[in-house]
C-alpha positions as CSV (number, residue, x, y, z in Angstrom):
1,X,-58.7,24.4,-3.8
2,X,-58.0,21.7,-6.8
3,X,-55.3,23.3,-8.4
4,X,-53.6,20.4,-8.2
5,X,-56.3,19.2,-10.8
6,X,-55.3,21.6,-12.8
7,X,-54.2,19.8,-16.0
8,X,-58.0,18.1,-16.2
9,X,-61.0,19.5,-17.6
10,X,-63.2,19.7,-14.5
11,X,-66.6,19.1,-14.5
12,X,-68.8,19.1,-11.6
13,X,-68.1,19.1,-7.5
14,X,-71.0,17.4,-5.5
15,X,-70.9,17.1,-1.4
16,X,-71.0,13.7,-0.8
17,X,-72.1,13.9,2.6
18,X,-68.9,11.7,4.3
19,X,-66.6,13.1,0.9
20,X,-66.1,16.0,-1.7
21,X,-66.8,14.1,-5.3
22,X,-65.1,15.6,-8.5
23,X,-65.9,14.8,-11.7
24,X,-63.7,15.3,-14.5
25,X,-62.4,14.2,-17.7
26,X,-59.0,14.5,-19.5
27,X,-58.4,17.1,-21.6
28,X,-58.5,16.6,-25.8
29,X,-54.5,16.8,-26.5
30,X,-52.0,14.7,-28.3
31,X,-50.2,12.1,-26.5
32,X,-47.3,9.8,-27.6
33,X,-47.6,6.3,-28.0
34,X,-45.9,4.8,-25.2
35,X,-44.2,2.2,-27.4
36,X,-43.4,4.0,-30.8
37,X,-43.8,7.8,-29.4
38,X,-46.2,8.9,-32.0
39,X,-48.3,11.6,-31.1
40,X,-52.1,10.9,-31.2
41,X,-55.8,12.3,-30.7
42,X,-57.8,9.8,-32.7
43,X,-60.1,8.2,-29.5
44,X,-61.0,4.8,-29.7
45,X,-63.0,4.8,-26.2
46,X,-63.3,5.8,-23.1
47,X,-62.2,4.3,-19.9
48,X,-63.4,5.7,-16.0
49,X,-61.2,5.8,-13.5
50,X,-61.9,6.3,-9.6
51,X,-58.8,8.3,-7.4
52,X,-58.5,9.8,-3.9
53,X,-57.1,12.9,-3.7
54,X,-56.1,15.1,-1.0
55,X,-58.8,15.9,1.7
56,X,-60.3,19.4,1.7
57,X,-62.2,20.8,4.9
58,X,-60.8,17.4,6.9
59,X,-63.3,15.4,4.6
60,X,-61.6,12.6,1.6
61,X,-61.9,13.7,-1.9
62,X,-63.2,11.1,-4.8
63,X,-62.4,12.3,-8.2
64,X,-64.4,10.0,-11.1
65,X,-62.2,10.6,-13.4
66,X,-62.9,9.6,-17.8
67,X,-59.6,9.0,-19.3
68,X,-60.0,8.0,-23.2
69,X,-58.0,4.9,-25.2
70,X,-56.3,6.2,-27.9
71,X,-55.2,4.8,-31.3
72,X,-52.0,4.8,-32.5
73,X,-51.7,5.8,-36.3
74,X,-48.6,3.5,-36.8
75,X,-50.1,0.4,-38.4
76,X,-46.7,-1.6,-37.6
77,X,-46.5,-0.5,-33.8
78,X,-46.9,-3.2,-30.9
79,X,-49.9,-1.1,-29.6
80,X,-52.9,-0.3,-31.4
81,X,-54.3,1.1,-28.8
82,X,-53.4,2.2,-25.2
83,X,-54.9,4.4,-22.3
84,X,-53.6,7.6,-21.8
85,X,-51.9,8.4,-18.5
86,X,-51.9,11.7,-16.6
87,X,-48.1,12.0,-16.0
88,X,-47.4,14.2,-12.3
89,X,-50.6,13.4,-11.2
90,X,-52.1,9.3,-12.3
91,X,-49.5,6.1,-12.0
92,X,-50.3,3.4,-13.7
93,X,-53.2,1.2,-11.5
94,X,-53.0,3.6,-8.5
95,X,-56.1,4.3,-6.6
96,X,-54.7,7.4,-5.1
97,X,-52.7,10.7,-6.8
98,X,-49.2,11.1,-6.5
99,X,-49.8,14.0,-4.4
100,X,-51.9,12.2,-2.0
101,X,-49.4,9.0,-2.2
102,X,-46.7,11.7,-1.2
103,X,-48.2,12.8,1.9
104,X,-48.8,9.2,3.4
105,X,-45.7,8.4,2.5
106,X,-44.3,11.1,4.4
107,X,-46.2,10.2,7.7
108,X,-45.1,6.7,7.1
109,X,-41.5,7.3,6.2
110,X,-42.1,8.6,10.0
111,X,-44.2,6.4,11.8
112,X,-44.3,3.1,9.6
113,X,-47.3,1.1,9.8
114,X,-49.5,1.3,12.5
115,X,-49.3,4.5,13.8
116,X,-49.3,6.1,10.1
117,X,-52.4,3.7,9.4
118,X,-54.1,5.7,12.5
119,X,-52.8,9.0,11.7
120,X,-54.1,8.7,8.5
121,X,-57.3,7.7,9.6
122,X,-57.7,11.3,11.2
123,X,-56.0,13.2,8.6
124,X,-59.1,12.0,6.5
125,X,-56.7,9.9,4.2
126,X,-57.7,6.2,5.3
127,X,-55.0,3.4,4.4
128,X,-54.3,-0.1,5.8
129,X,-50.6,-1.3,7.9
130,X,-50.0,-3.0,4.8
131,X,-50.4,-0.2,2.2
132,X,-48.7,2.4,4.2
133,X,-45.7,-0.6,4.4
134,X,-45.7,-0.9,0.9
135,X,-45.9,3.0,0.5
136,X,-42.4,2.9,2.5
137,X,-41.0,0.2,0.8
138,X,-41.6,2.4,-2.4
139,X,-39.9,5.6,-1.2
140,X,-36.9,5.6,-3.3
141,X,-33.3,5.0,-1.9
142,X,-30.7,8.1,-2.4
143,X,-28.1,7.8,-4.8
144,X,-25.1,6.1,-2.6
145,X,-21.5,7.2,-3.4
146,X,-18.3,5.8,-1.1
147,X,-17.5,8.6,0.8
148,X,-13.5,8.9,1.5
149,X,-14.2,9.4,5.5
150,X,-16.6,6.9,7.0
151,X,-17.6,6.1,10.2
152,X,-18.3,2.2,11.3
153,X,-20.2,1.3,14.3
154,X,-22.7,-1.7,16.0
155,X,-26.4,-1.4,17.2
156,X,-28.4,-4.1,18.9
157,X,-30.7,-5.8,16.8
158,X,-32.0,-8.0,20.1
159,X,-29.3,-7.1,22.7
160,X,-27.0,-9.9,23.4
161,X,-28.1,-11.9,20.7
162,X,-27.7,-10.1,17.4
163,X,-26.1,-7.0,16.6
164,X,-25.7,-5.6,12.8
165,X,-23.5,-2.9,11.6
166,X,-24.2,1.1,10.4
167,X,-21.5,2.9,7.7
168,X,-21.8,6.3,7.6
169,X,-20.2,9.3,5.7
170,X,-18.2,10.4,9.0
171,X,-17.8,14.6,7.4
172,X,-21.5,14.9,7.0
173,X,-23.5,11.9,8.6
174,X,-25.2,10.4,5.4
175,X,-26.3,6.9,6.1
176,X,-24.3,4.6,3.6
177,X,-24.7,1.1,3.9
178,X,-26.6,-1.2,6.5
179,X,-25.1,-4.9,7.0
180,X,-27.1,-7.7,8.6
181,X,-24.1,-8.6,11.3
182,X,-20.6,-7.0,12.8
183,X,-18.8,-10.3,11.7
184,X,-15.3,-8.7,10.2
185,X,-16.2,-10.8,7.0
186,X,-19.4,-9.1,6.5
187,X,-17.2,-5.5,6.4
188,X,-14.4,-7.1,4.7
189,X,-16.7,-7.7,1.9
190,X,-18.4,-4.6,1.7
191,X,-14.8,-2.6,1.7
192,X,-14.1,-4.8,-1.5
193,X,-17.1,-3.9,-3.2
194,X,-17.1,-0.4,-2.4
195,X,-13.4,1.2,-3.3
196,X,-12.6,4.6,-2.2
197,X,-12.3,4.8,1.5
198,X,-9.4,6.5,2.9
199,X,-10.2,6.6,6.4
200,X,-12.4,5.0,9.0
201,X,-13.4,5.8,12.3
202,X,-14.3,2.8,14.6
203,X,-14.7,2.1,18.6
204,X,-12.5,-0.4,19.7
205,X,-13.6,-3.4,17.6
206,X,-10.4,-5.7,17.1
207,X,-13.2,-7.5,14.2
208,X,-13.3,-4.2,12.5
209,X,-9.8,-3.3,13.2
210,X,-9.2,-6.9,11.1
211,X,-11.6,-6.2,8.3
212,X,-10.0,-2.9,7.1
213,X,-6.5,-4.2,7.7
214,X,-7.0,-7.1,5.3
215,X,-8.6,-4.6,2.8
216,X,-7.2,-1.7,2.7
217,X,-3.9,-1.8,4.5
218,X,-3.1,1.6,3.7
219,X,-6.0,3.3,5.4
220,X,-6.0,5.5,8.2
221,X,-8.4,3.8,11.4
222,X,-9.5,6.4,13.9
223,X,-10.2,5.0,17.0
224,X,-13.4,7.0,18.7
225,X,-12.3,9.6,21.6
226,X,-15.6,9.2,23.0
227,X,-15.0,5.4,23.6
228,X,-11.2,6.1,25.0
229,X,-12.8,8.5,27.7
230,X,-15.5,6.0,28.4
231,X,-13.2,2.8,28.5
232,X,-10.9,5.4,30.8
233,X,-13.8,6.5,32.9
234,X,-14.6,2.5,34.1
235,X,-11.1,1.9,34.8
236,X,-11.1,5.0,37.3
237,X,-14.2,3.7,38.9
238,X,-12.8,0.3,39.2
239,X,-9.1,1.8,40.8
240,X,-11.5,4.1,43.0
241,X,-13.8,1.2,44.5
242,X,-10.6,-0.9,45.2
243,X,-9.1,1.8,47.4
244,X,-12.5,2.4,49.3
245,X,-10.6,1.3,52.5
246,X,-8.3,3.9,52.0
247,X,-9.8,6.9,51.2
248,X,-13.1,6.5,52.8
249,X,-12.0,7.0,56.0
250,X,-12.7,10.7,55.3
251,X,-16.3,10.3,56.1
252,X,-18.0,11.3,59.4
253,X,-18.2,7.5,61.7
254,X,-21.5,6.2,62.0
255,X,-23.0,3.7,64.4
256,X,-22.4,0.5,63.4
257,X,-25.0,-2.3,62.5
258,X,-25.8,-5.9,62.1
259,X,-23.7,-6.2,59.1
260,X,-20.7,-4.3,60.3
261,X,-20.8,-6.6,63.4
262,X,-21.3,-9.8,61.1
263,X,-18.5,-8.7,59.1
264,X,-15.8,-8.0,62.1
265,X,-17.4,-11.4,63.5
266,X,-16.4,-13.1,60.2
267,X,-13.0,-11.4,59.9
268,X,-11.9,-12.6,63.1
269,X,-13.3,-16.0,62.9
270,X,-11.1,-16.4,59.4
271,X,-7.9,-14.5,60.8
272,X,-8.0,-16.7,64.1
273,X,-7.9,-19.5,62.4
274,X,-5.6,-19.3,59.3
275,X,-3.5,-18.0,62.0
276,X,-3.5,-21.2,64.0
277,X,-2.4,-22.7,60.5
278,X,-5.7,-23.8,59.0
279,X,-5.9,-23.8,55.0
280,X,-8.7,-21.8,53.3
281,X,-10.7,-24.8,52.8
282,X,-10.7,-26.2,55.6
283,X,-12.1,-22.5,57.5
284,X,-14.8,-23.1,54.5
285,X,-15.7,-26.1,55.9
286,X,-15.7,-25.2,59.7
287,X,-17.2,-21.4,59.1
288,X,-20.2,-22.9,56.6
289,X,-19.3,-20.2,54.2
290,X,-17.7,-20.0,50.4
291,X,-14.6,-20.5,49.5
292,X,-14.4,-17.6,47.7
293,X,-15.6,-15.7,50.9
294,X,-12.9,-17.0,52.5
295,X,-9.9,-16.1,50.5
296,X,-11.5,-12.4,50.2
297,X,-12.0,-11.9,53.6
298,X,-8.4,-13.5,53.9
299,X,-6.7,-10.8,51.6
300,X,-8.4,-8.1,54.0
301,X,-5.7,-6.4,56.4
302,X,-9.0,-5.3,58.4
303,X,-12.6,-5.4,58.0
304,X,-13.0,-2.7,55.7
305,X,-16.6,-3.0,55.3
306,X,-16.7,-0.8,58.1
307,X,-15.3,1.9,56.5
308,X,-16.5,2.1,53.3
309,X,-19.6,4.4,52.7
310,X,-22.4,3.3,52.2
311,X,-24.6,4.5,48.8
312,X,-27.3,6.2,50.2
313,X,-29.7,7.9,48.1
314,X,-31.1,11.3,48.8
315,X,-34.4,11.5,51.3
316,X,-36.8,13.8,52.1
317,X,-34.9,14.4,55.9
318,X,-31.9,15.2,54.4
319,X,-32.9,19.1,54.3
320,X,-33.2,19.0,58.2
321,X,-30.4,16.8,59.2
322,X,-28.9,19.9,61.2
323,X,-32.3,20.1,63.2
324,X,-32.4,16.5,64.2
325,X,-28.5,16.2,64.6
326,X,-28.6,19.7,67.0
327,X,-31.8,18.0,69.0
328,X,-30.1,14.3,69.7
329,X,-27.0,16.1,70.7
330,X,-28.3,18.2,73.3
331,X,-31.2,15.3,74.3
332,X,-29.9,11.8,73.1
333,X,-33.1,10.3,74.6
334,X,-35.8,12.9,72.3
335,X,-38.6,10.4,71.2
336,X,-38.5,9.9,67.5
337,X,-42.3,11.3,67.6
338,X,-41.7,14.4,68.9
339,X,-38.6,15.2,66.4
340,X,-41.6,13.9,63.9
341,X,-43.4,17.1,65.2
342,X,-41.2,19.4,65.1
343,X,-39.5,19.1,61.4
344,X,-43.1,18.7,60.2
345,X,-43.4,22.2,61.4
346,X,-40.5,23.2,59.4
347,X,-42.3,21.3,56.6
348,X,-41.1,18.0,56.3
349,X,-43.5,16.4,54.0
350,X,-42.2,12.5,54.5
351,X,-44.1,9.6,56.8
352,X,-42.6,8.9,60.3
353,X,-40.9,5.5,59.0
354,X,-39.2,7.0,56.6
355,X,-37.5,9.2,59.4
356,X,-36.8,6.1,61.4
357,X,-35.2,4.4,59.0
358,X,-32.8,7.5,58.6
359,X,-31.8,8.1,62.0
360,X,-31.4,4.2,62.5
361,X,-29.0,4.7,59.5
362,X,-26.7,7.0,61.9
363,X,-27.7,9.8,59.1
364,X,-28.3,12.6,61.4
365,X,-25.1,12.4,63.7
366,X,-22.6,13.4,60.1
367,X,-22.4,16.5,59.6
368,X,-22.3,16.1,55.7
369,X,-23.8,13.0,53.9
370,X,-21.6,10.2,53.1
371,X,-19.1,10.0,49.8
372,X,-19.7,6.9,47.4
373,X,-17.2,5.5,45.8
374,X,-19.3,6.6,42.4
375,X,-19.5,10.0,44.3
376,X,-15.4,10.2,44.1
377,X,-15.4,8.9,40.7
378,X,-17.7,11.6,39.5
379,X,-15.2,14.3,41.2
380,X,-12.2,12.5,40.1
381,X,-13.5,12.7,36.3
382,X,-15.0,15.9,36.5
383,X,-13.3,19.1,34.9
384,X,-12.0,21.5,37.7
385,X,-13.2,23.8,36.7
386,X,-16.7,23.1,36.6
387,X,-16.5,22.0,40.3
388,X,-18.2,23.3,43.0
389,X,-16.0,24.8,45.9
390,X,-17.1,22.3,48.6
391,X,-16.6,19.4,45.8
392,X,-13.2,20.8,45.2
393,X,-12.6,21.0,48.6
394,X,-13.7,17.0,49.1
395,X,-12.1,15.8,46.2
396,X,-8.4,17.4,47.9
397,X,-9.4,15.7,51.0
398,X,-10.1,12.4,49.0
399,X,-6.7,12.3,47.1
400,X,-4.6,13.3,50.8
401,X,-6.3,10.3,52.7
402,X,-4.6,8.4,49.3
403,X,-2.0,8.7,47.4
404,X,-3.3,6.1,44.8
405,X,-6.2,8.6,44.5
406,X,-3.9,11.7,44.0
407,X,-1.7,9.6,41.0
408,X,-5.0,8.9,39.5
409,X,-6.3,11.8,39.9
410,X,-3.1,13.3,37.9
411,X,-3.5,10.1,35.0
412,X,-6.9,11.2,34.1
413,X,-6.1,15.0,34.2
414,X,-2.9,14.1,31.5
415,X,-5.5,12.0,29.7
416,X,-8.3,14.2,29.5
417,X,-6.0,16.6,28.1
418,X,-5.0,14.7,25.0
419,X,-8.6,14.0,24.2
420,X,-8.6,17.2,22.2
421,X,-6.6,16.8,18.9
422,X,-3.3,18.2,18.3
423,X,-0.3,17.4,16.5
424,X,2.4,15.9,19.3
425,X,-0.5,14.2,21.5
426,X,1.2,10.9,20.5
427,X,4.6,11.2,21.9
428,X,2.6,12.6,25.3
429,X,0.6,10.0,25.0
430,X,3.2,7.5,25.5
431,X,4.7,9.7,28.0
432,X,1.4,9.4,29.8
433,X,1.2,5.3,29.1
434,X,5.1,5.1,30.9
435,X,3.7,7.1,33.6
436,X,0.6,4.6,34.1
437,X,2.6,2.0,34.3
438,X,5.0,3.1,37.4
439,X,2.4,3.7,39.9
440,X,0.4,0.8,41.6
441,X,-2.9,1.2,39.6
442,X,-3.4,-2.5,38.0
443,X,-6.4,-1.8,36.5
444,X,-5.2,1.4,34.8
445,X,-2.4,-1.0,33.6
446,X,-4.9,-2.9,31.6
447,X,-6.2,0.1,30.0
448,X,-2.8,0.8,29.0
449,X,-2.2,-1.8,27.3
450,X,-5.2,-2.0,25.5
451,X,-3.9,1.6,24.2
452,X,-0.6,0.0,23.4
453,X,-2.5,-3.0,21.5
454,X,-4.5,-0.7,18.9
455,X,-1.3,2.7,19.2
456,X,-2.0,3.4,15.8
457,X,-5.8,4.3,15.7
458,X,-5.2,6.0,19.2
459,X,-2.5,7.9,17.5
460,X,-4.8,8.8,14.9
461,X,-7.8,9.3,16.8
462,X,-5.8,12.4,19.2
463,X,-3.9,14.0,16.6
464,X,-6.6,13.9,13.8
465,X,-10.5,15.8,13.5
466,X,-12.1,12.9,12.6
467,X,-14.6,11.1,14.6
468,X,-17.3,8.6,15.5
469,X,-20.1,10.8,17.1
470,X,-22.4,11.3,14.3
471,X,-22.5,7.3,14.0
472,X,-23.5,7.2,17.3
473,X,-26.4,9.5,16.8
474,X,-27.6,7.4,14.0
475,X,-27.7,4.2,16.0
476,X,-30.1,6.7,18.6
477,X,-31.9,7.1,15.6
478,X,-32.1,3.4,14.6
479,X,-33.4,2.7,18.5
480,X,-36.4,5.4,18.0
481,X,-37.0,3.3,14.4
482,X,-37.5,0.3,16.3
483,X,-39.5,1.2,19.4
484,X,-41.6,2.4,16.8
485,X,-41.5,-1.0,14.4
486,X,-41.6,-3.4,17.8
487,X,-39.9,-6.0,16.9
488,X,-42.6,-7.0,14.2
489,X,-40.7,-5.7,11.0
490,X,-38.0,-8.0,9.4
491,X,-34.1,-6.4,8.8
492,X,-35.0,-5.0,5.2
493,X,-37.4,-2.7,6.1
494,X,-35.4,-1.8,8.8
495,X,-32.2,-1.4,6.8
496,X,-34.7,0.4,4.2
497,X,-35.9,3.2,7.0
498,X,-32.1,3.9,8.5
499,X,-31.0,4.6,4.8
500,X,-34.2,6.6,3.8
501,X,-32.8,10.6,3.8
């Protein structure tokens, strides 16, 4: 039970009532001077000491502990006499042994201060915020060496507002370095200061794109697949929403409502009178409405509000939409309290407003739900092969109604397949960027040219392994370290617990 008392002379071990009490002594052996090294028994006096140790049976231990002050037989040496130390088990003016010191460290190093001060509490070993913080602070740092392959990324500090900057050992995920901002002056400085790096894997940062070019010129950047896809990914959805009018006339029609009529209203208003030569201000003033209003509902060739589909979220009626859509075909006057009844009987667990609401919606006369323009993202972005047959099916209907949709469709597929790394994936890829560039997809254009600005980490980043996804699990580690710190722990403790192994 106390072997970790082993190397004193124990005496005596009393119940306390609310703690186990030890009593013990140190045990009559030689031990060096700490300043000349001389060995020595001679005792000069005695000196009690009182420690906590591990808790036994979930209550504290209290070890009185007699340590003796020794004489050192060198009459030249800086210290006559000194107090012996027990080294593994006593520091120097610790209240607590190393072994207990080791365990609330360990419960801090995971919860920092509060919560380890509570957790403590119940594990028997009682310590303050402040003690378990300066428990952490004392954990030691591991040995950093410059790896040749490292990975540079940004977290939020307070989003918006400050951000600071994680380095990483990109082959095996060991925390490096910690700087306070992502200014490229800040990295440029650390590069100096740390020689050795061969290779770095970034997102599309031009400020850390900068900082390594200035420093080491003859490094390899990585840009971050990950971050191609994603930046990819928004362009789609954008190209997608701006042909709504196009391919979203493959959804069942619907009645229309008070905003489909206020929009046709508008439209013709606006058409009639640019028509009779009025200027866009001007039909501002008359109509009572924006400009900007004007000049979008100018660039329509047709109210397309009325055919783009609504985002409707999934209901509890939507598992007997064929019921109610069967009943108001074959009775268009049925009272909405007796279709209540009858799909309550099939189970329909939802109040009578909510079915209101959905067959005021037009809901029920479709015979599928509506496609979102996020909907034909998702399908457009999707592998095949991991497609359903009815999505399959809708996504082919999607890209006939368009033909924008079907050359996008084809851009992402060519993309998606460079986005595993092979030598020759840069000559496709700028087959693929000529190829974006000939078909009337402006915001794809954009992302095109952002590939063209930064070719050389794109290059890199499809034809070599390296990436930036362990970086990115680090900063979901960072976030975890502080929703657990709150905002209440300044950036060296911070920088302190992201670098702790």
């Amino acid at each position: 039970m106390f072997s970790g008392l082993s190397v004193l002379a124990i005496q005596d071990v009393t119940d306390g009532g609310h703690a186990v009490v030890v009593t013990a002594q140190t045990r009559d052996v030689a031990v060096p001077c700490p300043m000349c090294g001389t060995p020595t028994a001679k005792v000069h006096g005695y000196h009690g000491r009182t420690v906590a140790d591990v808790p036994v049976d979930g209550r504290p231990v209290v070890v009185y502990l007699r340590v003796r002050r020794l004489a050192c037989p060198v009459l030249d040496c800086g210290r006559q006499t000194f107090r012996e130390q027990v080294p593994g088990l006593l520091e120097r003016h610790q209240r607590r042994t190393v072994r207990l010191v080791g365990q609330i460290s360990e419960v801090t190093r995971e919860l920092c201060g509060r919560a380890a001060s509570r957790l403590a509490r119940v594990l028997a070993a009682p310590v303050s915020r402040s003690t378990a913080l300066r428990l952490l602070r004392r954990l030691p740092l591991p040995r950093q060496t410059v790896p040749r392959v490292i990975g540079v990324d940004d977290f939020a500090l307070r989003r918006r507002h400050r951000y600071a900057t994680i380095i990483i050992d990109a082959e095996t995920g060991r925390r490096v370095a910690v700087l306070p901002d992502r200014e490229a002056a800040t990295l440029e400085s650390w590069l100096r200061e740390h020689p050795g790096v061969e290779v770095v894997c970034r997102d599309g940062s031009a400020a850390y794109a900068e900082a390594v070019r200035r420093v080491l010129p003859d490094a390899v950047q990585v840009s971050d697949r990950w971050h191609l896809w994603r930046n990819l990914c928004d362009k789609a959805l954008l190209e997608v929403r701006a042909h709504a009018s196009c391919w979203a006339t493959i959804n069942p029609p619907r009645p229309g409502g008070v905003r489909e009529q206020t929009t046709r209203e508008r439209w013709n208003k606006v058409h009639t009178l640019l028509d009779q030569g009025v200027g866009l201000l001007d039909c501002s003033r008359r109509l009572g409405v924006a400009l900007n209003t004007v000049k979008r509902y100018a660039r329509m060739p047709e109210p397309t509000a009325l055919r783009i589909a609504p985002a409707y979220r999934p209901t509890l009626v939507d598992p007997y939409r064929e019921h109610l859509r069967v009943r108001r075909a074959a009775d268009p006057a049925v009272p909405v309290t007796q279709l209540l009844r009858e799909i309550r009987e099939l189970g329909y667990p939802g109040s009578a407003n909510l079915l209101v609401r959905y067959l005021n919606q037009g809901r029920a006369e479709g015979d599928r739900a509506v496609t979102t323009p996020r909907h034909a993202g998702r399908l457009l972005l999707t592998d095949p092969e991991n497609l359903r047959p009815k999505e399959t099916a809708l996504l082919e209907k999607i890209t006939a109604a368009c033909p924008e949709m079907t050359q996008l469709a084809d851009l992402v597929c060519g993309f998606a397949a460079l986005l595993k790394p092979a030598e020759g994936n840069d000559v496709k890829l700028t087959k693929w960027i000529t190829s974006a560039h000939a078909v009337a997809l402006p915001h794809l254009h954009g992302f095109a040219n952002g590939l063209e600005i930064d070719r050389l980490a794109v290059n890199a980043g499809l034809t070599l392994p390296y990436h930036n996804g362990r970086t990115e699990g680090v900063n979901t580690r960072t976030k975890r370290i502080m929703r657990q710190m709150h905002g209440r722990a300044g950036f060296d403790l911070l920088q302190h617990r992201i670098l702790l192994p």
